[in-house]
N, C-alpha and C positions, 0 to 999 in steps of 0.2 A: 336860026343861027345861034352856034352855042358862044356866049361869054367867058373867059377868061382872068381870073382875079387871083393875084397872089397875096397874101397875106402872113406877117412875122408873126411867129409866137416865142413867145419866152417860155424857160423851163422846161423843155424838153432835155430826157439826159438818156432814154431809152427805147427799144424797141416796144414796149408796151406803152409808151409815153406817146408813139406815132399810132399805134393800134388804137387806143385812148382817145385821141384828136380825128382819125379819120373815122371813127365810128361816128361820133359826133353830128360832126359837120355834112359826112354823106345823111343822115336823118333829117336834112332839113330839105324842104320841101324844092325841087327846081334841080338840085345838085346830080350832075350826072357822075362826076367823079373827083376823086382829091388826091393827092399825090402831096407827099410829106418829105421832104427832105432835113433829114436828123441835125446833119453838120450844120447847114445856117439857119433852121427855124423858118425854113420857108415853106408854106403850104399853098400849094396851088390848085383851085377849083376850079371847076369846069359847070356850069349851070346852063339854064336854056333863057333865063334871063338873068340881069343882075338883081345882087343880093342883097340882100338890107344890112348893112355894117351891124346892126344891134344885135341880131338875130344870128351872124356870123359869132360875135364876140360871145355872145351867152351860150351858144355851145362850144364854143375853147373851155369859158368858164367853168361849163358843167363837165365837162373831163378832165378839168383840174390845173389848166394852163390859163395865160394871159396870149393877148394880142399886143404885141409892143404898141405904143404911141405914136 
């Protein structure tokens, strides 16, 4: 059964900005798919189980964005 988690990120402002964050976040281990939406900063993954918020957060980070609070 897949999982569904959506999560905000801040500073996004372009389409390389969502290519940036979805390369990311698909590298981590479990993630079947991510779907980016520019306008509200909302990223929604698709996993086979849930995800370790840390491990979410530190690949936003490594592609340059934040996860809102």
């Amino acid at each position: 059964m897949s999982t569904v988690t959506t999560y905000q990120v801040t500073g996004m402002t372009c389409d390389h900005c969502v290519r940036a964050v979805t390369e990311e976040v698909e590298a981590l281990p479990g993630v079947d798919s991510v779907a980016v939406d520019l306008g509200t900063g909302a990223v929604t993954v698709t996993s086979q189980a849930p995800l370790d918020a840390d491990a979410v957060r530190a690949a936003v980070d490594e592609a340059g964005y934040a996860l809102a609070s």
